[in-house]
C-alpha angles and dihedrals in degrees: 000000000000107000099214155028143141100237090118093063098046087055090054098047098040102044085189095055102114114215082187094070150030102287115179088212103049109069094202129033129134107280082058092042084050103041092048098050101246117155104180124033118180116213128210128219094209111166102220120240075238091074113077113220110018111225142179083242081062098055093038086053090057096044083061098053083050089064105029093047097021116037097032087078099101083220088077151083140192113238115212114136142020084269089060100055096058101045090070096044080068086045136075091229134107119240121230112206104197113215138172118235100196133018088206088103092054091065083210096294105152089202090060078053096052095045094052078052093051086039094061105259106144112169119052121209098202096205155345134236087299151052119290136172082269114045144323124281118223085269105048101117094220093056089211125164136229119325115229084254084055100053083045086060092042090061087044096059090041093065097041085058091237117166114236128225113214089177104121087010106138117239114256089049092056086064094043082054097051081049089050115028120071096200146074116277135191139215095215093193115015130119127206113287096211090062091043123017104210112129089242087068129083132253121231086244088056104053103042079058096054085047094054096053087050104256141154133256119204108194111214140222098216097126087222104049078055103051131005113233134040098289118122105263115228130208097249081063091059090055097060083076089064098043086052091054100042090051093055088049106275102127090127107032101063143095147127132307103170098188079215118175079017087077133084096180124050144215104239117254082023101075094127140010092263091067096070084112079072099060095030084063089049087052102045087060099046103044143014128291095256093041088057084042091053094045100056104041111341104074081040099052096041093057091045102046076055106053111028118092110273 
């Protein structure tokens, strides 16, 4: 499972992008998906910085690109509850997991909130590097926290049962949320922050929090969340991320977020999703059969099976 990309965005961007076949420019699309083994790929709305005016018609827009150029391949299946899931274990088929990256586009209307929830959407990033309505992103100046439209969300998303995202929450917001939120939460694309210093990454603090409320940890394939200078990245450098985690007692907490179609630079052997051979083979070497096992789908799926609708 890979918790997170941007293919979504780029669909919605680029109308003559095709999800049905190879694309050079779409990082991941179904031939990839196929060909790398992955059987649920969870797919971001995320409204560009491009777009002026971010709006709920907007979301709405891209949901419908997900549908209309994502789900109409008859390779793959919408993913909403615990039922679904395992329908297409016993499939051949692919899952697609839809989630939001941003609340900037809800303007703080708990209805918009309500109707993600009834279209599908089941993971919430709450923001992204900057301020929204709702809190501040790791790159927002001020640092601030949550804004009292913001908790009151936070309650909101709580009883729905929604899972929330704490991947580009500031700091300081991430604390006012583990005060707040009663139940588990993810960072669907964040690496460890001792290994690489770069605000999107977690402290140790952090993830071992995240660990002991039973989240979840998607690594990510961003070069610069993995090391910090120019050099090419390589993939045994991604897997001093796992190794962190694990050492601070995140065995089975942790997992993979590619950020794919959200990146510009590359790890090298990682460039798309149909290059996650490449990673499995890293793995194998490095750690036992049902470590690597637990890496690519199990800690995923646990938390999942746990966590969606039933």
């Amino acid at each position: 499972m890979d918790g997170h990309c941007d293919a979504l965005t780029k669909l919605y961007l680029n109308p003559e992008l095709n999800f049905h076949k190879e694309e050079v420019c779409l990082e991941v699309n179904y031939p990839r998906l196929q060909r790398a083994g992955v059987k649920v790929q969870c797919f971001a709305i995320y409204i560009s910085e491009k777009i002026q005016a971010p709006s709920f018609e907007h979301v709405l827009q891209m949901i419908d690109v997900f549908h209309r150029k994502i789900l109409s391949h008859k390779g793959m299946a919408f993913i909403q509850t615990v039922s679904d899931w395992l329908t297409v274990e016993k499939s051949d088929k692919i899952g697609a997991v839809l989630t939001l990256e941003g609340l900037d586009a809800l303007a703080g209307n708990m209805t918009h909130l309500r109707i993600l929830y009834h279209l599908g959407v089941r993971s919430i990033g709450l923001t992204w590097n900057y301020a929204n309505w709702a809190a501040d992103g790791v790159q927002e100046p001020r640092k601030g926290g949550f804004t009292l439209k913001g908790k009151h969300m936070l309650r909101e998303l709580e009883a729905m049962g929604i899972i929330v995202d704490v991947s580009h929450l500031s700091e300081k917001a991430f604390w006012e949320l583990v005060e707040l939120y009663r139940r588990p939460f993810i960072a669907s694309h964040s690496n460890a922050g001792t290994l690489c210093p770069h605000p999107r990454n977690l402290s140790d603090e952090q993830i071992k929090t995240i660990i002991e409320c039973h989240g979840q940890i998607g690594i990510t394939f961003v070069p610069y969340f993995v090391k910090s200078g120019n050099s090419p990245v390589q993939i045994s450098q991604l897997l001093t991320h796992i190794d962190h985690v694990c050492s601070l007692g995140g065995e089975k907490h942790v997992g993979f977020g590619s950020d794919f179609d959200g990146i510009e630079q590359w790890i090298v052997g990682l460039e798309h999703a149909g290059q996650y051979e490449n990673i499995i083979e890293a793995l194998c070497k490095n750690y036992k059969e049902e470590q690597v096992e637990r890496f690519l789908y199990g800690n995923w799926r646990k938390f999942m099976l746990s966590h969606l609708p039933k």
